[in-house]
C-alpha positions in Angstrom: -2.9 3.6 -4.5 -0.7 6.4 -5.1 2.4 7.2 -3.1 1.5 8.8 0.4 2.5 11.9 1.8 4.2 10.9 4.8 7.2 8.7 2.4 9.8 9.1 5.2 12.4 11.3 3.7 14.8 10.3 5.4 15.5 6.9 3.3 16.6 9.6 0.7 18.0 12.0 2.4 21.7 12.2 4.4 20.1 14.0 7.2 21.5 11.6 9.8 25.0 10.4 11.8 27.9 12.1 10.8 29.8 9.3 10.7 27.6 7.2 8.6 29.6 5.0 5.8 28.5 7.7 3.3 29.9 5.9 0.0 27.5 2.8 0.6 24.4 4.9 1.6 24.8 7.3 -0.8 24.7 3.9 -3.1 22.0 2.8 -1.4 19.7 5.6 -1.4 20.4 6.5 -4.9 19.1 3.1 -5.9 16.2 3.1 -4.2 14.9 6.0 -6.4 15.4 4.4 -9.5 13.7 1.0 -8.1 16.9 -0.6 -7.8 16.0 -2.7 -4.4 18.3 -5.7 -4.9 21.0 -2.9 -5.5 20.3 -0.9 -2.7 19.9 -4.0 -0.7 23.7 -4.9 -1.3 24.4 -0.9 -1.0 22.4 -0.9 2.4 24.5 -4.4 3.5 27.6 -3.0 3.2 27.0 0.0 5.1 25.6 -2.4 8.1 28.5 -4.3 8.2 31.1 -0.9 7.7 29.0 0.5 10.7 26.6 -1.7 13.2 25.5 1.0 15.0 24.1 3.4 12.2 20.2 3.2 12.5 19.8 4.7 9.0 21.7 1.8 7.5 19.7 -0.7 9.2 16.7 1.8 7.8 17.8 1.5 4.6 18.0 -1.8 4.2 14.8 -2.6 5.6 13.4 -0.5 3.1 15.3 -2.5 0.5 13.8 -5.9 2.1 10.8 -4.6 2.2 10.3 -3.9 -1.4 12.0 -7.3 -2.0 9.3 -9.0 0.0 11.7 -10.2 2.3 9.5 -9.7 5.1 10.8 -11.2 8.1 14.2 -9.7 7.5 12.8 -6.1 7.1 10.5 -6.4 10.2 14.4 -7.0 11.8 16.4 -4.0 10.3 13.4 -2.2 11.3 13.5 -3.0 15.3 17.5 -2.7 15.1 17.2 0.9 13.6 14.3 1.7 15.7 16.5 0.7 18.9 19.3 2.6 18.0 17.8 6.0 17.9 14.1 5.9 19.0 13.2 9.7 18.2 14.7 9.8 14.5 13.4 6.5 13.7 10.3 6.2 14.6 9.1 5.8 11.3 10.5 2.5 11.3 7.2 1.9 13.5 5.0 2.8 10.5 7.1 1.1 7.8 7.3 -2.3 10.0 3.5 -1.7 10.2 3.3 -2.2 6.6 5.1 -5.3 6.4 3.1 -6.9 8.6 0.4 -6.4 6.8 2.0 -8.2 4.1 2.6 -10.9 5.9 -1.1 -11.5 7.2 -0.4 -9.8 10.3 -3.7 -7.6 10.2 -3.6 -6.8 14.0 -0.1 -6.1 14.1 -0.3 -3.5 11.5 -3.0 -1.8 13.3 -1.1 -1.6 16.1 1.5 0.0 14.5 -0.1 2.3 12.5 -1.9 3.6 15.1 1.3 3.9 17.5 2.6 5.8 14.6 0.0 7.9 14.0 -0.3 8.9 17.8 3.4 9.9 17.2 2.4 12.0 14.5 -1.3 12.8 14.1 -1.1 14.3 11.0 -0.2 11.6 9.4 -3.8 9.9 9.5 -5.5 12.1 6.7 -3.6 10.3 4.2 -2.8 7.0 5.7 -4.5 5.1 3.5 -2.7 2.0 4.5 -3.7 2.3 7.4 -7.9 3.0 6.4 -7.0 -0.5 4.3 -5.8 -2.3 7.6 -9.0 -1.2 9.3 -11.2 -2.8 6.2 -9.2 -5.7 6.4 -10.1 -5.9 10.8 -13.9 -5.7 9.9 -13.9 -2.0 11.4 -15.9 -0.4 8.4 -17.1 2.9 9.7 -13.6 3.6 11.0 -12.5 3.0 7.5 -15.1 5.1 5.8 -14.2 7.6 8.2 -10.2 7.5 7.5 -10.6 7.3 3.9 -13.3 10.4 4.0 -10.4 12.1 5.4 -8.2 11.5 2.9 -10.4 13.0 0.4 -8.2 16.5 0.5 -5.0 14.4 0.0 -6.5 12.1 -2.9 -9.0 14.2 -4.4 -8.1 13.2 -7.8 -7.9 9.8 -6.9 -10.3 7.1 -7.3 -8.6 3.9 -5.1 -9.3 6.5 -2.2 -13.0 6.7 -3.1 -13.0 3.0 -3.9 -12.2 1.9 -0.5 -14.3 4.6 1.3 -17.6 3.3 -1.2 -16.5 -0.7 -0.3 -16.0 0.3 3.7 -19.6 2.1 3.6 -21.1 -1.0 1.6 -19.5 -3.4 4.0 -21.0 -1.2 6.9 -24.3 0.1 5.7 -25.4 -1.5 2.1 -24.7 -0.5 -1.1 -27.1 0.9 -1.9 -26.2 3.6 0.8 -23.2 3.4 0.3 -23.8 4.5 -3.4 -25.7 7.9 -2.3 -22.4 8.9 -0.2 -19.6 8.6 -2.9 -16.6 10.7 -2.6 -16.8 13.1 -5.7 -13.1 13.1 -7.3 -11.5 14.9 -10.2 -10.0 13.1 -13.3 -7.3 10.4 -12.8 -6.0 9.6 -15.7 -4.8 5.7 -14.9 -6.4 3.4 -16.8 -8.7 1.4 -16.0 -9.9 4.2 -12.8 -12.4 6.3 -14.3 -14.8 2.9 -15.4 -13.5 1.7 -11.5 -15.6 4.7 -10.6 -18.3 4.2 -12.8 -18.5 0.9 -11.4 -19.2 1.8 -7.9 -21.8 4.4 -9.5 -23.7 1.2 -10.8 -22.9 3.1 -14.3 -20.6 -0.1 -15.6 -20.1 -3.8 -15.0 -16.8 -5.5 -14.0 -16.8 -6.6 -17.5 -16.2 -3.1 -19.0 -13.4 -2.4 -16.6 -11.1 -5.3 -17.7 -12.1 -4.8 -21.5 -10.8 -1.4 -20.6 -7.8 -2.6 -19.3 -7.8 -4.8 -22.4 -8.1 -2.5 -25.4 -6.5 0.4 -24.0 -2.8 1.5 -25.8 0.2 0.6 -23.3 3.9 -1.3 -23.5 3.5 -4.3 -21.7 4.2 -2.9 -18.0 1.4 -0.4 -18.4 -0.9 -3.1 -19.3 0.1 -5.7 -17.1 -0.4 -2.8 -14.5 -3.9 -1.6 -15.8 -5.2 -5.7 -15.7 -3.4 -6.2 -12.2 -6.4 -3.4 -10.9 -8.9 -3.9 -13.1 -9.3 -7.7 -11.8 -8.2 -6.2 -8.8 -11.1 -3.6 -7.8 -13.6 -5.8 -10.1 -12.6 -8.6 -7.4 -13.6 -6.2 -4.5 -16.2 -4.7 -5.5 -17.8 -7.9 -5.8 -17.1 -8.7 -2.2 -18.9 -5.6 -1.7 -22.0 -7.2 -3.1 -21.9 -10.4 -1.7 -20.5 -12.5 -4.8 -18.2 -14.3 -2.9 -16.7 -16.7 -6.4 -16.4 -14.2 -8.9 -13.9 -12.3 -5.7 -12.3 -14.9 -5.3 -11.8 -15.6 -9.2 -11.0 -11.7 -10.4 -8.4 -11.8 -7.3 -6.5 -14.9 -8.5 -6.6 -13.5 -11.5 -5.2 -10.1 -10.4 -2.4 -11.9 -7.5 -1.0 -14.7 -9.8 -0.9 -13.7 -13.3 -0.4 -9.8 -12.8 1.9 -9.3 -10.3 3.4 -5.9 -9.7 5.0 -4.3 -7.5 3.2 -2.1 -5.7 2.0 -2.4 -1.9 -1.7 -2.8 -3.8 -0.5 -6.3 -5.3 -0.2 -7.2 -1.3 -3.6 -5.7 -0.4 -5.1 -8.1 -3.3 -2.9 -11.3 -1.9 -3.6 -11.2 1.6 -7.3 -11.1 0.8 -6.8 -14.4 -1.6 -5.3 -16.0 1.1 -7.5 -14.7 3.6 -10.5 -16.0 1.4 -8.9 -19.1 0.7 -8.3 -20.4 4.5 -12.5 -19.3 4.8 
């Protein structure tokens, strides 16, 4: 799913301590916008140890650990920046949120989410994470409900109308759950316009990955464009009660198109959810 409003600007910004060890932040933040996390990880590192009271250095590298999947160690820089200045980092509450999440921790991410989002209540139209968390707890009209919200935000954007159809199906049927989908606009990714005729009943999981298959990308794009295809194919047979072929277009999605995206963590904690079942 696309990149949510609420991306605390803060990781990329010097809006913080004066005294901050700018040299290594400034590193640090400048590698995180050009997806250098290992870089801004050792960036982030040596502004912790120049300063071990500066809560945006401990932000920044749990940002850094984070992306690296380092999960236990970002939940960490998370509580330590959170600690050191409560008010300006309380986005660490959010961020941690997420992490758990990866890590299995469906509960905990609830939890976090919605302390966050009492904190800031706008922030629930487009926390889609946090309409994912609530699909993943079994709390399917809540999730219809959050991702109906984000239709403003996401208009354009079929995951959000994916997991609002899925959440209503879960809840009500699909066949209900068909007569209530979000309308969108054009998204141009490929394979998400056949995603959306899928949960129209206009296309089989079969055209989505020969979509994903034929279309004209360098290797990332494609790799990219399978990695959902398997990936939405997977759910949306959940959604219908064909518990194998999930389970098969998920492994299929998880371990032989990885990316790196907070989606290829939606699509591994439900394999491994599946698999202890």
């Amino acid at each position: 799913m696309r990149s949510i409003a609420l991306l605390i600007s803060l990781t990329l910004t010097g809006t913080t301590l004066a005294d901050d060890p700018a040299e290594s932040l400034g590193k640090a933040r400048a590698a995180m916008k050009r997806g250098d996390y290992e870089g801004a990880l050792k960036a982030a590192d040596a502004a912790v140890k120049a300063d071990a009271k500066s809560p945006v250095a401990f932000f920044l590298r749990a940002e850094a650990y984070s992306h690296l999947r380092k999960h236990e160690e970002a939940i960490k820089d998370y509580e330590t920046a959170l600690m050191l200045d409560p008010r300006e980092f309380d986005a660490a509450i959010n961020q941690r949120g997420g992490v758990k999440f990866k890590m299995g921790d469906i509960k905990g991410s609830l939890e976090d989410f919605e302390k966050f989002i009492k904190l800031h209540p706008a922030a629930y139209d487009d926390h889609w994470r946090y309409g994912i968390s609530l699909y993943y707890a079994g709390r399917f009209v809540e999730g219809a409900k959050q991702f109906k919200a984000g239709e403003k935000a996401f208009g354009n954007d079929v995951e959000n109308a994916f997991f609002h159809y899925i959440c209503s199906a879960r809840a009500d049927g699909v066949e209900k759950a068909r007569m209530n989908i979000l309308k969108i606009g054009p998204d141009s990714r490929i394979p998400m316009m056949k995603i959306y005729d899928l949960i129209q009943g206009k296309a089989k999981a079969a055209d989505v990955i020969e979509t994903s298959e034929k279309a004209k990308l360098n290797d990332e794009e494609k790799n990219e464009a399978l990695f959902y295809g398997h990936l939405y194919a997977g759910l949306n047979y959940e959604a219908e009660g064909d518990k194998k072929k999930c389970i098969e277009h998920l492994t299929e999605a998880v371990e032989k198109h990885k990316i790196s995206h907070y989606m290829w963590d939606v699509g591994n904690v439900h394999l491994q959810m599946l698999k202890k079942k």
